[in-house]
C-alpha positions in Angstrom: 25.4 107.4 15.3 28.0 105.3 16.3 26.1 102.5 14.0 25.7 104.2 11.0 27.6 107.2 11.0 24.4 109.2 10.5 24.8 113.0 11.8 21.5 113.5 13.8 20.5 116.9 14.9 20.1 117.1 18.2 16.3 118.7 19.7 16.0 122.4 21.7 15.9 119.5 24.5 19.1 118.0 24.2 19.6 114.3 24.1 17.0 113.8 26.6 14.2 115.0 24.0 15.1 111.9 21.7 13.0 109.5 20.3 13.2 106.8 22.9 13.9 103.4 21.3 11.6 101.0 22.8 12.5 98.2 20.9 15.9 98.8 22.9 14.6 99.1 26.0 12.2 95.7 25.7 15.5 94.1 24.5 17.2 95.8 27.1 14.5 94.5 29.6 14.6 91.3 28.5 17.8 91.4 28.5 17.9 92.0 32.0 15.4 89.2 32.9 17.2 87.0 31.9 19.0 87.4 34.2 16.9 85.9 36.9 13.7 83.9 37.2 10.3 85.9 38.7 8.7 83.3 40.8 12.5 81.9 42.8 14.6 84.5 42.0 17.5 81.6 41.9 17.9 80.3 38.3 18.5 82.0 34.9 15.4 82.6 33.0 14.9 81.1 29.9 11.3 81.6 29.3 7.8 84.0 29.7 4.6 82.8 29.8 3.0 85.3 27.6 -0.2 85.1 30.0 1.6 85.9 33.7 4.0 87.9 32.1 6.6 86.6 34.1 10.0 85.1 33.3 10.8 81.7 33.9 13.5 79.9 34.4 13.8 76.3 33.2 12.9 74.7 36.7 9.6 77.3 37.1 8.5 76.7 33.5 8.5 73.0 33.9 6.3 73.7 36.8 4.0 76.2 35.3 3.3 73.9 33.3 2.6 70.7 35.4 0.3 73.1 37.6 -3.6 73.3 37.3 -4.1 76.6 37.8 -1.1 78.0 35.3 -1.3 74.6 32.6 -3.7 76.7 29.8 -1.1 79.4 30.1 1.5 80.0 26.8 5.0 79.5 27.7 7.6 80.6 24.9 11.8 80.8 24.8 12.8 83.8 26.2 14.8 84.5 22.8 11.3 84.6 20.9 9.6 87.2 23.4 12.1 90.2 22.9 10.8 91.5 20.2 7.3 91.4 21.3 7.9 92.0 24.9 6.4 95.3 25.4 3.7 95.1 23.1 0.9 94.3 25.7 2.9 97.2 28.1 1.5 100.5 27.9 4.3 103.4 27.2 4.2 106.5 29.0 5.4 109.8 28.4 8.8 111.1 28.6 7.4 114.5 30.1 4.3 112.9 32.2 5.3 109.8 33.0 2.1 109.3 34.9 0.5 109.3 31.6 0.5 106.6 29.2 0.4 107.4 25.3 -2.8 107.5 23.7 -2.7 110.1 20.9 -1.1 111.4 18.3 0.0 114.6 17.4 -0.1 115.2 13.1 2.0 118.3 13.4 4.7 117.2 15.2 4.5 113.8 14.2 4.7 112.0 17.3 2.7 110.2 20.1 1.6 112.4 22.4 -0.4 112.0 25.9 -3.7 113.9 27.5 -1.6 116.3 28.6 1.1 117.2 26.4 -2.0 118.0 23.9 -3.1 120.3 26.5 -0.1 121.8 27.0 3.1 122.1 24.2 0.8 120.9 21.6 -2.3 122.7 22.5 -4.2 123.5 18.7 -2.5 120.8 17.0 -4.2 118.0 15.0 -4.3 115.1 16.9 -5.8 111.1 17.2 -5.8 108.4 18.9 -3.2 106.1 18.2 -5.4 103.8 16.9 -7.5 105.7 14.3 -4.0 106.4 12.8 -1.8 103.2 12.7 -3.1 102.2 9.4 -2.2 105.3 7.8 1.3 106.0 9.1 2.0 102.1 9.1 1.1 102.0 5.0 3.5 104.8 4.3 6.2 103.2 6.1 5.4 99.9 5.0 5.5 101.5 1.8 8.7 102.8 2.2 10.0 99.5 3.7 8.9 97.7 0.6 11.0 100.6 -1.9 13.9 100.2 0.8 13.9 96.1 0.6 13.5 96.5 -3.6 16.9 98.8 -3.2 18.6 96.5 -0.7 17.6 93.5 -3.5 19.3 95.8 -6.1 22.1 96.5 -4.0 22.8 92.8 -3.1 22.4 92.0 -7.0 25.1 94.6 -7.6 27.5 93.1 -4.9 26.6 89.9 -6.0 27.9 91.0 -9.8 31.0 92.8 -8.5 31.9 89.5 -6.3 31.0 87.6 -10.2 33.3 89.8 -11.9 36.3 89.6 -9.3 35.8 86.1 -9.1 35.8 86.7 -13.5 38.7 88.8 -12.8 40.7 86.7 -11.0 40.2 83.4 -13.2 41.2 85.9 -16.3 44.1 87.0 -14.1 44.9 83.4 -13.7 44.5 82.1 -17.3 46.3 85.2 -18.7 49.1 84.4 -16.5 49.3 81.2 -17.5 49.5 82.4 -21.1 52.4 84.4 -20.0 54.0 81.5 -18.7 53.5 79.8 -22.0 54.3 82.3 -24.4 57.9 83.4 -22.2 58.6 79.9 -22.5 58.2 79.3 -25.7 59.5 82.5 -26.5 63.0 81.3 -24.4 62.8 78.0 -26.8 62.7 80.3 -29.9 65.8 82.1 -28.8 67.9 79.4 -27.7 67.0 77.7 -31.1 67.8 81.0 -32.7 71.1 81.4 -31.0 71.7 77.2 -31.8 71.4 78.2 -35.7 73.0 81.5 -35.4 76.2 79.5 -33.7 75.8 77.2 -36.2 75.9 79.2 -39.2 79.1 80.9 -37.7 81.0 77.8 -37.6 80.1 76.8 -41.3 81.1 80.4 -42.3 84.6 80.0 -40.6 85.3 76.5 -41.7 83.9 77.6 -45.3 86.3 80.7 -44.8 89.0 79.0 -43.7 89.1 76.2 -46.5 89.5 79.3 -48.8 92.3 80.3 -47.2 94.4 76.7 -46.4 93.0 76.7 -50.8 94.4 80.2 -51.6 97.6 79.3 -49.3 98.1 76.0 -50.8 98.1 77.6 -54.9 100.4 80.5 -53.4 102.9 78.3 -51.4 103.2 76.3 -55.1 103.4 79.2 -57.0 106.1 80.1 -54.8 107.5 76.8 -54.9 107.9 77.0 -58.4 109.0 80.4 -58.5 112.0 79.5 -56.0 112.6 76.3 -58.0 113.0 78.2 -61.8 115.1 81.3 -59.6 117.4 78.6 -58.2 118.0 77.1 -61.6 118.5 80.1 -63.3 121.1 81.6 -60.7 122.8 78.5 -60.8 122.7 78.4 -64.8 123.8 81.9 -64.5 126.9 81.4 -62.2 127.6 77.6 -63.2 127.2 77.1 -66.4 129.3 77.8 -69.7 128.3 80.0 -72.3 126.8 77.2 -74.5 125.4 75.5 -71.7 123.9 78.8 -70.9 122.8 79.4 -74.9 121.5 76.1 -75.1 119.0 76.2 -72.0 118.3 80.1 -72.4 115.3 79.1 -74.8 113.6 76.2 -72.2 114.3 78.9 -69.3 113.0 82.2 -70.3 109.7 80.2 -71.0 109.4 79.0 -67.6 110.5 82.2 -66.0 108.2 84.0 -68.3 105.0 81.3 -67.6 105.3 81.9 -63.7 105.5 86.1 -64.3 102.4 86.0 -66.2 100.5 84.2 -63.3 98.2 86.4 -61.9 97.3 86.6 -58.4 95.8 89.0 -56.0 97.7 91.1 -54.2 96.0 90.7 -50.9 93.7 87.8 -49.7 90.3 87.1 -51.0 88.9 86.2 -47.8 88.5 88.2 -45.4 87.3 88.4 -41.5 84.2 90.3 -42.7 82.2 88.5 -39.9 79.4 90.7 -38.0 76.1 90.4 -36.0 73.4 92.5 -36.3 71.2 92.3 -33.9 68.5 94.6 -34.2 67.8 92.9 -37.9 64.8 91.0 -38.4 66.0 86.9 -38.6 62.5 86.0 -39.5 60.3 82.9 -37.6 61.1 80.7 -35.2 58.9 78.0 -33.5 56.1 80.9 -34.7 57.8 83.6 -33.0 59.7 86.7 -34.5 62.8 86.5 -33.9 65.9 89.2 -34.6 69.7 89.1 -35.1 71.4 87.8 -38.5 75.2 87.1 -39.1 76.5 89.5 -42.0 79.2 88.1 -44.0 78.8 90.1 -46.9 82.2 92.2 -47.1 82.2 95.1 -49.5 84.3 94.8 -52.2 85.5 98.2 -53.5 86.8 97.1 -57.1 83.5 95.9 -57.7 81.6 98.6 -56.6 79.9 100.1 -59.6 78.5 104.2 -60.8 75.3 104.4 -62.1 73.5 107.0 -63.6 72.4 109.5 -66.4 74.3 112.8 -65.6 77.4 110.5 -64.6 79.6 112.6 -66.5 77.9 115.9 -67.3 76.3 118.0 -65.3 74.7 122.0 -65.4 76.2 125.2 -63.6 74.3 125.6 -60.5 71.9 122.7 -61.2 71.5 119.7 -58.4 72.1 116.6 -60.2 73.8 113.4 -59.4 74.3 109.8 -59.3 74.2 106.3 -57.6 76.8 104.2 -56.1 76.3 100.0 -56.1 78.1 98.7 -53.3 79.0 94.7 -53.9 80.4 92.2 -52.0 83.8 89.8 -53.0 81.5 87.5 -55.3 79.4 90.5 -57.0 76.5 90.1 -55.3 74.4 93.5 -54.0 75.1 94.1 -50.2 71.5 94.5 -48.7 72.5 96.8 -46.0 74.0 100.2 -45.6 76.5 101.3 -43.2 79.5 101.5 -45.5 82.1 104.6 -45.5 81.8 106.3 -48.8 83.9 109.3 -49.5 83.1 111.2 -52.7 85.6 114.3 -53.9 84.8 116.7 -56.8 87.8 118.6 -58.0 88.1 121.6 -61.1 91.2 120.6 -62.8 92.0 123.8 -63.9 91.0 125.3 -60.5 92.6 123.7 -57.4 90.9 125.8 -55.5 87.4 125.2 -56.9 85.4 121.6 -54.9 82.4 120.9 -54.8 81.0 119.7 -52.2 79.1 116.5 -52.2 76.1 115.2 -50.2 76.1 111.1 -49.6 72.7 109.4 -48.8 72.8 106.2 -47.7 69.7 104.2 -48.8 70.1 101.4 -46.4 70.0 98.5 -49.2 73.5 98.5 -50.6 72.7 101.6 -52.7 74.0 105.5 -52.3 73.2 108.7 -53.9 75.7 110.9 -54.3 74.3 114.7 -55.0 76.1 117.9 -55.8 75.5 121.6 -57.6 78.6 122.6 -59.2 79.0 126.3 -59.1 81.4 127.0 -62.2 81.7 124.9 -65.3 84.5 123.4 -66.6 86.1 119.7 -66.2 86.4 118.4 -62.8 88.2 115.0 -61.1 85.4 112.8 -59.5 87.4 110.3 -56.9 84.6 108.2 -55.3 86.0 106.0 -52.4 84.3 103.3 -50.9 87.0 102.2 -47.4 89.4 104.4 -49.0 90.0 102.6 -52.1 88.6 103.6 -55.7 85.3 102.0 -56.6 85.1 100.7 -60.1 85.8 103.8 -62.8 86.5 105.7 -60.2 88.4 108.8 -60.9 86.5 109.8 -64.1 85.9 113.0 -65.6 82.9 115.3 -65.1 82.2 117.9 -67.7 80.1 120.6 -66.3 78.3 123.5 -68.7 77.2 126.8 -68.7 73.6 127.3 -67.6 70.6 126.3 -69.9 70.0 129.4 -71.5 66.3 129.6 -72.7 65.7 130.7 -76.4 64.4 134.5 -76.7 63.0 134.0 -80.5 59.9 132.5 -82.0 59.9 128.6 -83.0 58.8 129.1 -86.8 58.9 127.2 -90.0 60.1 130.7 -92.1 60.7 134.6 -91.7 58.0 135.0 -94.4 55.0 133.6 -91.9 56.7 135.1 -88.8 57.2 138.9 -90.3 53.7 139.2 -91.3 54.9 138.3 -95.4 57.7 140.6 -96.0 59.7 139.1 -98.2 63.0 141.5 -96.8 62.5 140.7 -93.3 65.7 138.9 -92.0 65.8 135.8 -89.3 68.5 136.4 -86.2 69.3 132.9 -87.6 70.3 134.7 -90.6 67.8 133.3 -92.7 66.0 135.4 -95.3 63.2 135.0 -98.0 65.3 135.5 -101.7 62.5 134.8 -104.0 60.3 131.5 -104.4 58.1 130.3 -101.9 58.3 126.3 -101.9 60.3 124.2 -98.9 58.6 124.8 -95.8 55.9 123.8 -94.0 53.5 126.5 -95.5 55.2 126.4 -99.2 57.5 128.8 -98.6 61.6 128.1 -99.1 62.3 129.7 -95.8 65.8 128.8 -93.8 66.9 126.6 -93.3 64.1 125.2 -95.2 62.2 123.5 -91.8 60.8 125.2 -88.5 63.5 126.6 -86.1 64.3 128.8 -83.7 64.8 132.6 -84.8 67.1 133.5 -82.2 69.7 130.4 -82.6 68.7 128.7 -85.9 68.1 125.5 -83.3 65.8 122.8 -85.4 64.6 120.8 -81.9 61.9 122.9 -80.1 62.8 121.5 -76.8 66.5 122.6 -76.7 69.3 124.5 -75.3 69.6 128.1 -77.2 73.0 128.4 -78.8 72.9 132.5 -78.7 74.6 132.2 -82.1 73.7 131.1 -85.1 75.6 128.1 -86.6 76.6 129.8 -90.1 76.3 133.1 -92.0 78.2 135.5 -90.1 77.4 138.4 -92.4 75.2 142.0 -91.5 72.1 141.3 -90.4 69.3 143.5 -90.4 67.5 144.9 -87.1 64.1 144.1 -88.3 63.5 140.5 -86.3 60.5 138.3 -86.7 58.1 138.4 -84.0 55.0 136.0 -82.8 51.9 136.8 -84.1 
């Protein structure tokens, strides 16, 4: 269907056995009436009169109805008769045409005439047209009334998709405008950012550079007095008699020896330590986030400090380590990472023994320097922060043999541990001569408190010596045992 798409199987017939559409061909017919009036064929007919059946055009229904004979008769628009313009026309058949339609065939479910019942639909269930209207028209007025309810759901939906592009598009709009808002204010924030950020950069180089013209100004008159005493002096030296040079020797070594004992640095205290980091977090601005911070923190190797527990002792083949403060020219904890550390861990007796150390930057200022020295012995640790020694770097790191677990029995005398035999012998070298008083249980014991039968070791949590401390005489094989 060239209307609807619909695919419509075609009848054993062909197209000539389809359902006519006589609502069509009334419009058609009408359609073509219009075209010319029935009663003088000259003008364009614009009416019927629903009684002649005739179409009329404007002239001949003026007349029709100034005339006696034709006055009573209805007259209508032409536009309000197509619908209804073959319902007072019989229909015929499309296979008799001499035969109008009367009945109606159940089985086939169409109108029928006299003699297609007699003919194709011979046996069928048929009735008049008439006797059957109601029935058929219920069902479809039925079905009309569920197709309209649908249509009225259908238009509710459409109605509530046009709602929601309409909702759709406002949003759109609003949210745009947000946009708009929040770029621009975001644009304010950042040029106000970059406003302070300039701003603070000036004030750091004008602070910086008063601490220079300063530190220049004390130099330049230390050197100014410096090249006035050297001056004098040569000139005393060169000039002057020996008295003269006697007499002001005394009021000349003290100047010369005041301007060697001032003490200056070596290299300037400022620096151009000046960075941007601009992936840093710069805090609020106009209520936005904002990033990129000026660093002017320089680290400051000589007071860089060590910190830690095992700082200068260490196990064989045990990780251990330490921390590493990194400070700037004032003292004050850098709060970033990103500096270059070099650590070295030299045997002094062995050149060829390092150890090699692992440095973890902590990203606040701090570093943790690890390493698992493989022999013992006293090693050089050189920790370098820029290539310059950190403060107490080089020191020395004493590293031991393993910690050796103790193989005897913590007890308070051989008495308790050999079962009371008074001849058993501690590896300590402790024995049991006579009386029983001093220990924990009464008995004398050695060396008169609980220890360690291996070592002679007093502290149950410690390292076993393998020896013990005194008595280096015979002992016996019998050793004391748990119980």
């Amino acid at each position: 269907c060239p209307v609807c798409d619909a695919e419509v199987a075609l009848p054993p017939g062909g197209v000539g056995q389809l359902t006519p559409d006589y609502l069509a061909l009334s419009r058609g017919g009408a359609a073509a009436a219009a075209g010319g009036c029935d009663l003088c064929a000259d003008g364009a007919a614009v009416g019927r009169c629903l009684t002649c059946r005739a179409d009329l055009c404007l002239f001949c229904c003026q007349a029709h109805r100034r005339q006696k004979k034709t006055a009573s008769h209805a007259v209508t628009e032409l536009e309000n008769t197509k619908d209804c313009s073959q319902a007072g026309k019989p229909l015929f058949c499309p296979s008799h045409p001499t035969e109008r339609l009367r009945l109606f065939c159940e089985q086939c479910d169409q109108p029928v005439c006299r003699d297609c019942v007699v003919d194709r639909h011979r046996q069928h269930p048929h009735d008049f047209t008439g006797n059957v209207i109601h029935r058929h028209g219920d069902a479809l007025r039925k079905l009309l009334k569920s197709t309209q309810q649908r249509m009225g759901n259908l238009e509710g939906v459409l109605s509530q998709i046009d709602d929601v592009g309409s909702a759709v598009r406002g949003r759109a709009e609003a949210v745009a405008t947000e946009i708009c808002l929040f770029a621009s204010g975001y644009v304010k924030a950042i040029e106000e950012h970059r406003d302070r950020l300039l701003k603070q950069l000036e004030d750091l180089k004008v602070q910086k550079e008063n601490l220079l013209h300063l530190r220049k100004a004390q130099l330049q008159q230390l050197l100014l007095d410096m090249r006035t005493g050297v001056e004098f002096t040569e000139r005393l030296l060169t000039s002057g008699s020996d008295l003269e040079i006697l007499i002001t020797k005394g009021v000349v070594t003290s100047r010369l020896a005041k301007l060697n004992s001032v003490a200056y640095n070596t290299y300037p205290s400022v620096d151009d330590g000046i960075q941007f980091s601009p992936q840093e977090r710069a805090g609020q601005c106009c209520g936005y986030e904002v990033f990129g911070v000026i660093l002017n923190k320089v680290v400051d190797p000589a007071r860089c400090t060590l910190h830690g527990e095992d700082l200068h002792s260490a196990r064989q083949n045990q990780l251990t380590g330490f921390t590493l403060l990194c400070s700037d020219t004032m003292g004050e904890q850098l709060g970033r990472g990103g500096e270059a550390v070099q650590v070295t861990i030299m045997h002094k007796d062995n050149r060829d023994c390092a150890v090699n150390a692992t440095v973890c930057d902590n990203g606040d200022g701090t570093y943790h320097i690890s390493y698992s020295p493989e022999e013992p012995g006293l090693y050089a640790v050189c920790v370098y922060v820029k290539g310059q020694h950190v403060q107490g770097s080089p020191f020395t790191l004493t590293v031991k043999n393993k910690f050796r677990e103790h193989q005897g029995v913590f007890h308070c005398c051989t008495f308790c541990s050999s079962g009371g035999q008074k001849a058993a012998r501690c590896a300590c070298g402790g024995t049991m001569p006579g009386g029983y008083q001093g220990c924990g249980h009464g008995h004398k014991g050695h060396p008169g408190c609980p220890h360690w039968s291996c070592c002679g070791q007093v502290k149950e949590s410690s390292e076993c010596l393998g020896r013990p401390p005194s008595d280096t005489s015979q002992r016996s094989l019998l050793r004391t045992v748990a119980l």
